[in-house]
C-alpha positions in Angstrom: -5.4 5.2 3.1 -5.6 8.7 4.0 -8.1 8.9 7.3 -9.0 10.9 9.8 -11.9 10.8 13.2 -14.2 13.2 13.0 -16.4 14.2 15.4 -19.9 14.4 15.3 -22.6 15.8 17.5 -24.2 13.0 20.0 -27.4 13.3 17.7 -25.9 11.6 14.8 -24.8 8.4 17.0 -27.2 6.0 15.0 -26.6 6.8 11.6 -24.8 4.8 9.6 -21.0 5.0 9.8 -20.5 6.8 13.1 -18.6 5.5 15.7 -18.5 5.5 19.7 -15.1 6.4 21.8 -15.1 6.6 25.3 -12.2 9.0 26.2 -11.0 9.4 30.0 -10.0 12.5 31.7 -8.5 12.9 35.1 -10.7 16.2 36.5 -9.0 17.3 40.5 -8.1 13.6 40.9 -11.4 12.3 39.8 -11.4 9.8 36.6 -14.1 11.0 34.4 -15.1 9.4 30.7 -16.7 10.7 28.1 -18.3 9.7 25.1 -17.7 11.2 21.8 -18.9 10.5 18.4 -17.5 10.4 15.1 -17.0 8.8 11.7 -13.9 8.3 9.8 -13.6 10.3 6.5 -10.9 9.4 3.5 -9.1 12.6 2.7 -6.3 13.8 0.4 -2.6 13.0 1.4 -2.2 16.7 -0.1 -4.8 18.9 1.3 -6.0 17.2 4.2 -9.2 19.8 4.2 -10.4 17.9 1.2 -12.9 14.8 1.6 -15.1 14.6 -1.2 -13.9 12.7 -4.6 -10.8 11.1 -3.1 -8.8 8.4 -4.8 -6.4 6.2 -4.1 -3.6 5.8 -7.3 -1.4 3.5 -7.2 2.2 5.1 -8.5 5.1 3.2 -9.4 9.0 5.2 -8.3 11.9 4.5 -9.9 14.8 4.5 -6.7 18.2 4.1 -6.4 18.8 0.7 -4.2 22.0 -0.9 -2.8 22.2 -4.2 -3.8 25.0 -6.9 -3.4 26.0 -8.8 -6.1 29.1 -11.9 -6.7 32.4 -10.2 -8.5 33.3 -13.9 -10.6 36.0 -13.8 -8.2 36.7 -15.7 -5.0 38.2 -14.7 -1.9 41.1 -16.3 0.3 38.4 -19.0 1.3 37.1 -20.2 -1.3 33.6 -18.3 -0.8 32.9 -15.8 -3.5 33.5 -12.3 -3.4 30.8 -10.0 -2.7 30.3 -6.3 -3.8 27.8 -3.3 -3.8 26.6 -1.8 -6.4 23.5 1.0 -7.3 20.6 -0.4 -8.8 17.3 1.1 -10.2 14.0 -0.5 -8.5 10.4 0.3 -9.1 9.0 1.2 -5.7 5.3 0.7 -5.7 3.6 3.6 -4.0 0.0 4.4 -3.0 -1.4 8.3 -1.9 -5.1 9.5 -2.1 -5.8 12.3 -4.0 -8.8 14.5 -4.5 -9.5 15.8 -7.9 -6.7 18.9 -7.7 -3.8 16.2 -7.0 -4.9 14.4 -9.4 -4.9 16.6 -12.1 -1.7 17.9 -11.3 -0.5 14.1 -11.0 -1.7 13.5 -14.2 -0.6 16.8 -15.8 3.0 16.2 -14.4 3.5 12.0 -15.7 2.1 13.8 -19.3 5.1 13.6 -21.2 6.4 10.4 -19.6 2.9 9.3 -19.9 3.2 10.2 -24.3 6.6 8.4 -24.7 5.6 5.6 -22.4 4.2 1.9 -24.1 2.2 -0.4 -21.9 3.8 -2.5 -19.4 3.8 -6.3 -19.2 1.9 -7.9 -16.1 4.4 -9.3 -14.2 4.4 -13.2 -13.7 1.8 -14.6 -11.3 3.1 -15.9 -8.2 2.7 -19.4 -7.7 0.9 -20.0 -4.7 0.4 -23.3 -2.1 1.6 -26.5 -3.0 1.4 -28.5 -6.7 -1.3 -30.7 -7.2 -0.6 -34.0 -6.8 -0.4 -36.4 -10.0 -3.5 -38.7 -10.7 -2.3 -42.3 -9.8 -2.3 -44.0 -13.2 -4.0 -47.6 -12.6 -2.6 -50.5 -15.6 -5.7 -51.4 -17.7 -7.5 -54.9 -16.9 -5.5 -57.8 -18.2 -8.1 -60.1 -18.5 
C-alpha cells in the first residue's frame, strides 16, 4: 500500500488517526528531541499528490520466467538431464490508484478486457493436516 507521514500541527494530536514521533537532533553538541505529529494518508502509486478516492487493484502480468525442466534424456550418471527454457507466468501485482489511474487502467486493459472470458478460480490450497477417520466400533454381538 501506497503511504506516506504527514505532518500535522500539535493541535490535532487527539484526533483520531494522528500519530506521535519523537525525533532527535544533535544542536552544538547538545541532544535535543522533538515531538511531531502526523497521520498516515494512502495515496496514488502514480501521483503521489493525490489522496482522496485511492484504490488498491489487484493486476495480474504476464512475464517471461526461466524455468528448468528434464530433457527425456540422461546424463553420463544416470541423473537426468536438465535444461532452461522461457516460460510465461502470471505475476500477480498490486498498485493504488486514484480515480485518473484508474481510468486510464481501465481505458488501456479495454480491448483485452472485450476479447477476454472469465477466468477459473484457481484450486484451493489444502491447508493443516487431514482429519482423522472416525474409529468404526463392530456392532454388539449379543
Amino acid at each position: 500500500m501506497a503511504v506516506r507521514f504527514v505532518q500535522v500541527a500539535e493541535t490535532e494530536k487527539d484526533e483520531e488517526g494522528v500519530q506521535e514521533t519523537v525525533t532527535t537532533v544533535v544542536v552544538n553538541g547538545q541532544t535535543v528531541e522533538t515531538r511531531i505529529y502526523g497521520r498516515t494518508v494512502i495515496h496514488c502509486d502514480l501521483e503521489p499528490d493525490i489522496t482522496a478516492d485511492v484504490h488498491s487493484v489487484d493486476i495480474s502480468v504476464p512475464t517471461w520466467v526461466e524455468e528448468e525442466y528434464e530433457t527425456g534424456e540422461q546424463n553420463e550418471d544416470g541423473s537426468n538431464t536438465i535444461a532452461v527454457r522461457q516460460a510465461l507466468r502470471n505475476e500477480r501485482r498490486t498498485v493504488d490508484l486514484g480515480p485518473d489511474g484508474l481510468k486510464a487502467l481501465q481505458k488501456a486493459l479495454e480491448p483485452f478486457t472485450a476479447a477476454s472470458r472469465p477466468a477459473e478460480e484457481p484450486p484451493a490450497k489444502k491447508r493443516g493436516r487431514p482429519a482423522k477417520k472416525a474409529a468404526q466400533t463392530p456392532p454388539n454381538a449379543s
